[in-house]
C-alpha positions as CSV (number, residue, x, y, z in Angstrom):
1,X,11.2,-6.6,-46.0
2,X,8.8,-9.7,-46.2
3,X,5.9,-9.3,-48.9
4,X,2.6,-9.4,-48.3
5,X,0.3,-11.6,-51.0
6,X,-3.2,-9.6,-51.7
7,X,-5.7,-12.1,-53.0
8,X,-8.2,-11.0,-55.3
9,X,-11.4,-12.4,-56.9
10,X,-11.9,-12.0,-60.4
11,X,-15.4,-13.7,-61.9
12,X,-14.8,-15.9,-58.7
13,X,-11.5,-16.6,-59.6
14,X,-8.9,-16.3,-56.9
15,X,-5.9,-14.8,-58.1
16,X,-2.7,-14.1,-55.4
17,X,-1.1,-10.8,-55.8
18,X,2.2,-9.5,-54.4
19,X,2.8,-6.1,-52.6
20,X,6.0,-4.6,-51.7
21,X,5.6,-3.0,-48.5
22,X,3.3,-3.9,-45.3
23,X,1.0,-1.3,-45.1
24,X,0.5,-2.2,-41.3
25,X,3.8,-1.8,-40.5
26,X,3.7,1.9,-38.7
27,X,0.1,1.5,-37.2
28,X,0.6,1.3,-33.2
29,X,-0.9,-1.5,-31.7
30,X,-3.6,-0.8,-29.0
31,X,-1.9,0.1,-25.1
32,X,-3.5,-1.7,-22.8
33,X,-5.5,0.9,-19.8
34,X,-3.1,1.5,-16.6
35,X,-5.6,1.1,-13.6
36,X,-4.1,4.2,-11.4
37,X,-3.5,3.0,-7.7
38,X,-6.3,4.7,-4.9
39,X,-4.9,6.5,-2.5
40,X,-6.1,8.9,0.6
41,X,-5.8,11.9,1.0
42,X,-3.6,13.4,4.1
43,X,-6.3,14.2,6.1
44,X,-8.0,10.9,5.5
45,X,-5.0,9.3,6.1
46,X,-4.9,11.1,9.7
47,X,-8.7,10.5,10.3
48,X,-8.1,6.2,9.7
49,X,-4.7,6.2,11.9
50,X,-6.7,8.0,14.5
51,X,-9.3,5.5,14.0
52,X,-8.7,2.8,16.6
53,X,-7.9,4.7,19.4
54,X,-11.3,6.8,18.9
55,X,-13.4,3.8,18.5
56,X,-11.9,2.7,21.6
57,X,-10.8,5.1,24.1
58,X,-9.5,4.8,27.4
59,X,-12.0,3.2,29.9
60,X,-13.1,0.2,27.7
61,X,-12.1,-3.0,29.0
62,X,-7.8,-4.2,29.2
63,X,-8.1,-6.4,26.3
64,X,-10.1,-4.0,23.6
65,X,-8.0,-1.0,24.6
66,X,-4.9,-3.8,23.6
67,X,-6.2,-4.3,20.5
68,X,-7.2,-0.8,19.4
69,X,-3.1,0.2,20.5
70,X,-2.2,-3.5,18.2
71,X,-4.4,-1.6,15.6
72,X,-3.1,1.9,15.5
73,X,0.3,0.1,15.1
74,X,-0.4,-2.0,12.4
75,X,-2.1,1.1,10.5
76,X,1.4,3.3,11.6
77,X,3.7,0.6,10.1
78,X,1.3,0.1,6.9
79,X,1.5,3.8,5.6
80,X,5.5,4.3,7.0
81,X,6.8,1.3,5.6
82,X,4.2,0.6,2.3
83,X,3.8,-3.0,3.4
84,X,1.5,-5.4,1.9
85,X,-1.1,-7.7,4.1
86,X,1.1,-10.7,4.3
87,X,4.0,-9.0,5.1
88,X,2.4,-7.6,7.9
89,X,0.8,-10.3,9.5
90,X,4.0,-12.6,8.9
91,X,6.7,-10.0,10.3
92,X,8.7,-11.3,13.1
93,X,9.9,-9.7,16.3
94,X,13.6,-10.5,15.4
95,X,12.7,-8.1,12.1
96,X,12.0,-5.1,14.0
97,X,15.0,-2.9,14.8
98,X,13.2,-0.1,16.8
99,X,16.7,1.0,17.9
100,X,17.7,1.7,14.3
101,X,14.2,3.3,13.6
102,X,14.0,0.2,10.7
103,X,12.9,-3.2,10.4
104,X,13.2,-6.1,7.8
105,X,10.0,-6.6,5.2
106,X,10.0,-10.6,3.5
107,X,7.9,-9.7,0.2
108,X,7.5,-11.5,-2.9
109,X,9.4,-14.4,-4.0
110,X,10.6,-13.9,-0.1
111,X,12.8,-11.2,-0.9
112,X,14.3,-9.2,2.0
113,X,14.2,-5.8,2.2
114,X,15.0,-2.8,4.4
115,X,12.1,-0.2,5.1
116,X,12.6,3.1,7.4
117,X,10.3,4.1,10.6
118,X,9.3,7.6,11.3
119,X,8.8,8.7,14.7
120,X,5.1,8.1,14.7
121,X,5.2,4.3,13.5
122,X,8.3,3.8,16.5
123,X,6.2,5.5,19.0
124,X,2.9,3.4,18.3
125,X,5.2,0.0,18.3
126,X,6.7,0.7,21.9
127,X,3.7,1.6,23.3
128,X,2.2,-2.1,21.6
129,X,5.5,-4.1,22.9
130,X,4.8,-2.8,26.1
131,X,1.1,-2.3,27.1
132,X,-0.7,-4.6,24.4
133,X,1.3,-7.4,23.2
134,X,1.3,-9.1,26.5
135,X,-1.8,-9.0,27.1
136,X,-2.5,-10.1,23.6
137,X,-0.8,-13.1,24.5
138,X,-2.6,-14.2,27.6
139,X,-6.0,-13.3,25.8
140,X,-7.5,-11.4,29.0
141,X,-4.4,-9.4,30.0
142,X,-3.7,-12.1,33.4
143,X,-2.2,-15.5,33.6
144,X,-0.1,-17.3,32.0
145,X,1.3,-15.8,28.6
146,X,1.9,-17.8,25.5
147,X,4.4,-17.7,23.4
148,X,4.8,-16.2,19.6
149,X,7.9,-15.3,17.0
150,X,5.5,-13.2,15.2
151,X,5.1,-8.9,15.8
152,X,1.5,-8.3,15.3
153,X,-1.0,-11.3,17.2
154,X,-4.6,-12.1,18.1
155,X,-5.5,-12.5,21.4
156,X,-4.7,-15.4,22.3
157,X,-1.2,-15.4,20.9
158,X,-2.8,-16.3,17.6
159,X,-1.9,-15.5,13.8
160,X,-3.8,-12.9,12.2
161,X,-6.0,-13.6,9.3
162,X,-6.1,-11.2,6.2
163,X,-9.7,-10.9,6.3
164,X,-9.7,-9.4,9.8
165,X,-6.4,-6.9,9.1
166,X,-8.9,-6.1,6.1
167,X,-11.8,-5.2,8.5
168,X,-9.9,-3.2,11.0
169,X,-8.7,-1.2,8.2
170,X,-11.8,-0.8,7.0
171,X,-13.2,0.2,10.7
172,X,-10.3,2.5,11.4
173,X,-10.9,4.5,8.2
174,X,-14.9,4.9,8.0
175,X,-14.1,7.9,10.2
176,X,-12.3,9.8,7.1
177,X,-15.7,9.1,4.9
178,X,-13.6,6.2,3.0
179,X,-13.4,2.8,3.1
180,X,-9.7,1.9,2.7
181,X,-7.7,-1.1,1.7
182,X,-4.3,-1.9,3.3
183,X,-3.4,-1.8,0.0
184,X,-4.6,1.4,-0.4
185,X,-2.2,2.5,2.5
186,X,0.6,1.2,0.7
187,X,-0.1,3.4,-2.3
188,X,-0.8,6.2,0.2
189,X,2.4,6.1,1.5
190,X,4.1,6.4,-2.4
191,X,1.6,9.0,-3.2
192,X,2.4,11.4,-0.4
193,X,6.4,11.0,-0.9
194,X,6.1,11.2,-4.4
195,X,4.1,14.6,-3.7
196,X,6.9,15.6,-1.3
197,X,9.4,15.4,-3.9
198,X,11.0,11.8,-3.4
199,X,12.9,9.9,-5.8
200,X,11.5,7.3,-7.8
201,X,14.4,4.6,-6.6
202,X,14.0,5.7,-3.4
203,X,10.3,5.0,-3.0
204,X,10.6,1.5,-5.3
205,X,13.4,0.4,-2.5
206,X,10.7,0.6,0.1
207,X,7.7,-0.9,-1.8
208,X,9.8,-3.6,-2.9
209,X,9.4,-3.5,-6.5
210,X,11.5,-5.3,-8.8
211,X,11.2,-3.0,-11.9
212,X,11.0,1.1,-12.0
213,X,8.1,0.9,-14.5
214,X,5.8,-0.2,-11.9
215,X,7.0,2.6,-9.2
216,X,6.4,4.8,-12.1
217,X,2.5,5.1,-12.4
218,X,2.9,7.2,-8.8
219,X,4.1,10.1,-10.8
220,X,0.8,10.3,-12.6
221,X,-1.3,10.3,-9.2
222,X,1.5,13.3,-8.2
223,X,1.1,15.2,-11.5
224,X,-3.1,14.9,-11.5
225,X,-2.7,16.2,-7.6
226,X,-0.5,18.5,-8.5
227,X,-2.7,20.2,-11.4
228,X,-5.8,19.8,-9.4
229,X,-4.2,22.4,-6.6
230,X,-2.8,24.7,-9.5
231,X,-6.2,24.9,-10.9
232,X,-7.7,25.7,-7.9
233,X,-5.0,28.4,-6.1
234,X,-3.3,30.2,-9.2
235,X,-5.3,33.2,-10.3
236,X,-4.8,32.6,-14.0
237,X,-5.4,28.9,-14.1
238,X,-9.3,29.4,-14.6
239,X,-11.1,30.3,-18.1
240,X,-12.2,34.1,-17.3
């Protein structure tokens, strides 16, 4: 037990004194604030992927109606597989295993991981491969196609930026009322399977985190959504 020396002033005199015991031993030290992740609600969520094919509807020109099917796709993959903006944008053909309903995510510190495709997100990237992508390529949906390793293009063939996969999300979801972050379809996608009862390692698998603690904070955003419908359905939950 180390000692702690109390100094005190007598006629200006300073004279050290020894206590026994550190009376700040038990006090807690301050927690710093955990920032809870945003996240849409369902029918927001349905509203943004809906987004690109409402703001362009069949009868607009070849090359925006290939971009707002790139776009639906992108938004499908972003809430089924939780990815982040530069995985997206730097996923590879090879990666995609449509057959197998997966395909493979390079995150952080270019870790590999697996992440699952429902039906929806399949759906969305065979009708891309096949009617968008090629055109994509060309730039005007005729001629001569370039050439690209990489899933999700500009027209042209080109790389997409972050700041315009940040627009489009932005676009696609003004229709819910919100205005939505990829990232905030990546914690969409852990909300909602949190909600549905998934398991914490389960959903930290997909988002590719390397510690449980930071999966964690979804169970809060599960637990206030969970108490907000209790308060508002159960007869008794109300102060008569």
């Amino acid at each position: 037990m180390r000692k702690l020396v109390l100094r005190i002033y007598i006629d200006g005199i300073n004279i050290p004194r020894k206590i026994d015991h550190d009376p700040t031993l038990n006090i807690e030290s301050p927690k710093q604030w955990k920032v809870l992740p945003k996240a849409l609600a369902r029918d927001e969520m349905e509203s943004t992927l809906a987004g690109p094919l409402a703001r362009h509807p069949q009868g607009k020109t070849e090359l925006a109606q290939a971009l707002a099917l790139r776009d639906r796709a992108m938004l499908e993959v972003f809430y089924a597989g939780a990815l982040r903006v530069s995985e997206a944008i730097n996923a590879r053909l090879e990666d995609l295993k449509l057959e197998a309903g997966y395909m493979l995510v390079r995150g952080k510190g270019d870790k590999e991981r697996v992440v699952p495709l429902g039906k929806s997100a399949q759906d969305s990237l065979k009708t891309y491969l096949a009617a968008a992508r090629p055109k994509l390529l060309s730039g005007k949906g005729i001629g001569l196609a370039t050439k690209s390793p990489l899933l999700f293009i500009a027209r042209g063939g080109r790389k997409l930026t972050r700041q315009r996969v940040w627009q489009m999300v932005s676009a696609a979801s003004s229709a819910s009322g919100r205005h939505a972050s990829p990232h905030m379809l990546r914690h969409s996608c852990a909300t909602h399977m949190v909600e549905n009862g998934a398991d914490l390692r389960t959903v930290q698998t997909i988002l590719g985190h390397a510690d449980i603690s930071t999966t964690q904070v979804y169970t809060h955003l599960a637990l206030d959504r969970l108490r907000t419908v209790y308060q508002k359905h159960h007869p008794r939950a109300k102060a008569r």
